[in-house]
C-alpha positions as CSV (number, residue, x, y, z in Angstrom):
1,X,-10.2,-10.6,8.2
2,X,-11.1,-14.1,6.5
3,X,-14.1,-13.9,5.0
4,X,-14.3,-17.5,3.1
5,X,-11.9,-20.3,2.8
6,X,-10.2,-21.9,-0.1
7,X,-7.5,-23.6,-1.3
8,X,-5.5,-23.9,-4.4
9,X,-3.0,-26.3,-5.5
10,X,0.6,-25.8,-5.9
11,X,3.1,-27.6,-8.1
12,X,4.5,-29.6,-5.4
13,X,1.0,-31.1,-4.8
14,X,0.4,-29.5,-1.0
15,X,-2.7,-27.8,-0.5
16,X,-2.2,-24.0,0.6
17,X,-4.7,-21.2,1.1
18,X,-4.2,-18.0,-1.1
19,X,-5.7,-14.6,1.0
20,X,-6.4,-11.4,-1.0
21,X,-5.6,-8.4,1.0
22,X,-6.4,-5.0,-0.1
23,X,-5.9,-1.4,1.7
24,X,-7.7,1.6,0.6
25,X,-6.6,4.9,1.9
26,X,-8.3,7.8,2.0
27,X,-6.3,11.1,2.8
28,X,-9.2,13.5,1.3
29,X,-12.2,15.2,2.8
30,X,-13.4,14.5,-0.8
31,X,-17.2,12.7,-0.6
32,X,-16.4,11.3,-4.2
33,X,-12.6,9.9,-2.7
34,X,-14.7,8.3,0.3
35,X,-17.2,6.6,-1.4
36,X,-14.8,5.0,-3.9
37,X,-12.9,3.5,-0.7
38,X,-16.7,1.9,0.2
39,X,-17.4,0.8,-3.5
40,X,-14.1,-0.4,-3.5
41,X,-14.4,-2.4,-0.7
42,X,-18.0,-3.5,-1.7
43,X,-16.9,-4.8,-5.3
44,X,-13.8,-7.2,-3.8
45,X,-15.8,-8.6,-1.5
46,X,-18.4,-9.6,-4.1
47,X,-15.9,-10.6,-6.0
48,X,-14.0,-13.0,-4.2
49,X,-17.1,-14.2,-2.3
50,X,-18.7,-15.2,-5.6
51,X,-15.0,-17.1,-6.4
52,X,-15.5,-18.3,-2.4
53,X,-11.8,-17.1,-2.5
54,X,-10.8,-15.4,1.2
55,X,-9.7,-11.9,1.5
56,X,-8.9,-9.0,4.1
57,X,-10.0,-5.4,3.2
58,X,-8.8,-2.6,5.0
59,X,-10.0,1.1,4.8
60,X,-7.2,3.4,6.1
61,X,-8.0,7.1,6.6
62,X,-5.4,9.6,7.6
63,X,-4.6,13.4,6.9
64,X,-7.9,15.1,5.8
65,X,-9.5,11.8,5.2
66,X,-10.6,11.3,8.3
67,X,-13.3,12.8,8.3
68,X,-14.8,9.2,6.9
69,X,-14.9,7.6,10.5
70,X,-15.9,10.9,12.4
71,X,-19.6,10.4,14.0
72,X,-20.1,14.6,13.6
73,X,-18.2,14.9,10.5
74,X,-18.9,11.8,8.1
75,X,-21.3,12.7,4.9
76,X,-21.3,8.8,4.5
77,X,-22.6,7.5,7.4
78,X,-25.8,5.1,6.2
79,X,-22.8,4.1,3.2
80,X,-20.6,2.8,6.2
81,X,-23.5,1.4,7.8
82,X,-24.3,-0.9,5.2
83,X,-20.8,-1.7,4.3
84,X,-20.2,-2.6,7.9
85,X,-23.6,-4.8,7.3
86,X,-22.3,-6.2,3.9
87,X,-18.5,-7.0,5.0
88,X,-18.7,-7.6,8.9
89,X,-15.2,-8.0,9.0
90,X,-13.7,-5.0,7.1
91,X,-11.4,-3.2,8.9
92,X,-11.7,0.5,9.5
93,X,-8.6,2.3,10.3
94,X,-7.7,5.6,11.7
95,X,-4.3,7.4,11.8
96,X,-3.6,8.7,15.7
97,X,-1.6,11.4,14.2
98,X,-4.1,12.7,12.5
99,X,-6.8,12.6,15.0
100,X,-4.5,14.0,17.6
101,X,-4.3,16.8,15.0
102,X,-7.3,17.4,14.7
103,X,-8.1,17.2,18.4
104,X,-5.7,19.8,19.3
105,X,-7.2,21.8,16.8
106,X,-10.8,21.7,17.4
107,X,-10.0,21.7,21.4
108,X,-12.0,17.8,21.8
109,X,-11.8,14.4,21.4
110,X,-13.5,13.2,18.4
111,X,-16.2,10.5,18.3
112,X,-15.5,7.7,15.7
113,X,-17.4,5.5,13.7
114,X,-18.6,2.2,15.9
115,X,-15.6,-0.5,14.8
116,X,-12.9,1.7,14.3
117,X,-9.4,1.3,15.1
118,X,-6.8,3.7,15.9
119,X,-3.2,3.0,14.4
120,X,-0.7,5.7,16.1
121,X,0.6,6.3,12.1
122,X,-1.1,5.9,9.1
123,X,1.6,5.9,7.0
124,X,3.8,3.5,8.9
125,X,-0.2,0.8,8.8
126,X,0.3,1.3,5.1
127,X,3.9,0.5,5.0
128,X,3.8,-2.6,7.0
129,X,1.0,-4.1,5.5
130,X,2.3,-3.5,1.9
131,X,5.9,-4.9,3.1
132,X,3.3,-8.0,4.3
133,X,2.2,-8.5,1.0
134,X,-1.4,-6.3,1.0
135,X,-2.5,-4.6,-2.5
136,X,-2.3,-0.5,-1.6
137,X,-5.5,1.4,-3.7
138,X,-5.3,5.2,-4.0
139,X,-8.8,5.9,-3.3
């Protein structure tokens, strides 16, 4: 996700474009955990915007954490709502493991928040995109 474009100098004169890219992941049911993941999210974006610097924001939710992006299960749904309104191009990000987890447990499939994308691992998302560079946040 670009949000804005802009480019900084270099000492060899060329022009290049420096992206911040930041992944939040969420492995607890906590509401407090989840919502820092939004505010997170909500304060880089202002951030950089207000710089008109681009950035990628990702929320990854795995293990217990899940429960962010379920449509039956979310307490935060209006919050990702307007975050979805506020960032259009976030990236929401479920691990398959998990869910398939939780499927087999609760004997269905489960309904996700509009947008969201399934990686098969979370933990292998968070490796890749840290071995590409992307900030990791604890949330």
């Amino acid at each position: 996700m670009i949000v804005t474009a802009a480019a900084a100098s270099t000492s060899s004169g060329a022009s290049e474009v420096h992206r911040h890219r930041v992944v939040f992941q969420v492995d607890s049911a906590d509401e407090a955990v989840m919502r820092h993941a939004i505010s997170g999210s909500l304060n880089v974006s202002r951030s950089y915007s207000e710089k008109n610097e681009p950035f990628a924001i990702e929320i990854l939710a795995n293990a217990s954490g899940i429960a962010l992006f379920r449509q039956d299960k979310s307490p935060l749904l209006d919050a990702l709502t307007m975050l979805r309104q506020a960032v259009p191009e976030i990236s929401l990000t479920i691990c398959g493991s998990s869910k398939s987890i939780a499927e087999q447990r609760e004997g269905h499939e489960l309904q996700l928040v509009e947008g969201t994308t399934v990686v098969p691992y979370g933990v292998v998302r968070l490796i890749e995109l840290q071995e590409a560079g992307w900030c990791y946040i604890h949330a």
